[in-house]
N, C-alpha and C positions, 0 to 999 in steps of 0.2 A: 744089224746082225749082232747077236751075241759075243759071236766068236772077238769080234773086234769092240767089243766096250772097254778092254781094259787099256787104250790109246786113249781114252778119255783123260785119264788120269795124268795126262804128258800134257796136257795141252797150251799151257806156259813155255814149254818147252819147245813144242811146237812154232810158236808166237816170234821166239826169239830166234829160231833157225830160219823164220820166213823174213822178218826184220832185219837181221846180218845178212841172211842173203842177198834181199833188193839192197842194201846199204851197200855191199862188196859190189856188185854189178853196176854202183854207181862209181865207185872210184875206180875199178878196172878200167872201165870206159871213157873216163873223163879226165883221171889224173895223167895220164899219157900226152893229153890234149895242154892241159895247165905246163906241163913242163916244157913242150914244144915251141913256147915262142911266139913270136906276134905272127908268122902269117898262119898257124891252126888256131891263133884267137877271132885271126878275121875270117878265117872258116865259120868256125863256128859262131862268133857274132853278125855272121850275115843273114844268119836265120830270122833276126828280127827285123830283117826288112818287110815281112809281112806286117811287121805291126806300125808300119810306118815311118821308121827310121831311116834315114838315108845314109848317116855317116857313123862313124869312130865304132868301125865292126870290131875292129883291136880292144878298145874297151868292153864292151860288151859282149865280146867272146871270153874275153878275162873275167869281167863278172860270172856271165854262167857257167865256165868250169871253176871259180872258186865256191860258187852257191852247191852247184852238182858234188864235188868234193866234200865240202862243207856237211850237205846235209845226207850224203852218205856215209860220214863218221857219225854222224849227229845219230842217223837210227842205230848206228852198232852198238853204239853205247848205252842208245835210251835217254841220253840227257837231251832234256830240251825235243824233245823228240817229235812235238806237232812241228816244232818249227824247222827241223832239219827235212821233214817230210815234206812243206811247203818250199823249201828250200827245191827240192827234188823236181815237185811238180811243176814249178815254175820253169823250171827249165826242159822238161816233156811236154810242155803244152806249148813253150815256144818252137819245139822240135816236133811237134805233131801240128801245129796249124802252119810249119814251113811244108811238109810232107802234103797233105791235103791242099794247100796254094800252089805245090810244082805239078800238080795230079801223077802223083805218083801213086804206081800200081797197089792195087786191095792188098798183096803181101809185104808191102815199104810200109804203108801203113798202119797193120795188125799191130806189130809189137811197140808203135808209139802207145797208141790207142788201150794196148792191154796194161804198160806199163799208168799211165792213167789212171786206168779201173784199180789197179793194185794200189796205185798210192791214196787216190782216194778212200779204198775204203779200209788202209790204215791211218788215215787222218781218224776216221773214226774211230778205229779201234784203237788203239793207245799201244804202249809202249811193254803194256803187259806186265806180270811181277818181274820178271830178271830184267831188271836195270842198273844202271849206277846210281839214279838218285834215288832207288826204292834203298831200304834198310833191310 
């Protein structure tokens, strides 16, 4: 449509409101978790009992809410910012293949899943001009 060409011109802008966005949604979510203490680290590191782990869920709940936190500053800011995203998704995928191993309901599963598609395909898309490390 016509009417709407001149949102073209925003679309860096755009970039960076959908990038702070998933980045904020990661630390709302997780920083809660990180501050909680070891029994929401062994919540949440029991997820990787799909991948074959059996023990030290206190660790590896600790890990994935410091990666989760981590690489949700990592996109607000833009620095570094494949790898803050990889940071993210590392920890969706171990939250979506726990989701999928408990058969949890198509609606448990959608927003692992879509959260996924998002972050994949800002792995590919970058970090955009408005960054910290752009000039």
């Amino acid at each position: 449509m016509a009417a709407l060409q001149f949102l073209s011109k925003y679309r860096e802008i755009g970039l960076l409101l959908f990038r702070a966005s998933i980045g904020l949604v990661f630390i709302i979510l997780i920083a809660p978790i990180l501050w909680s203490g070891h029994e929401s680290w062994a919540h949440l590191g029991s997820a990787v009992r799909n991948l074959g782990f059996r023990s030290h869920y206190e660790f590896w709940g600790f890990v994935g809410a410091i990666l989760g936190c981590a690489g949700g500053i990592l996109m607000i800011l833009g620095v570094f910012f494949r790898v803050g995203v990889l940071f993210a998704l590392a920890v969706t995928a171990v939250h979506l293949l726990s989701v999928i191993h408990n058969r949890a309901d198509f609606f448990v599963r959608l927003p692992a899943f879509e959260m996924s598609i998002l972050l994949l395909s800002l792995l590919f898309i970058g970090p955009g001009k408005y960054s910290v490390d752009k000039n």
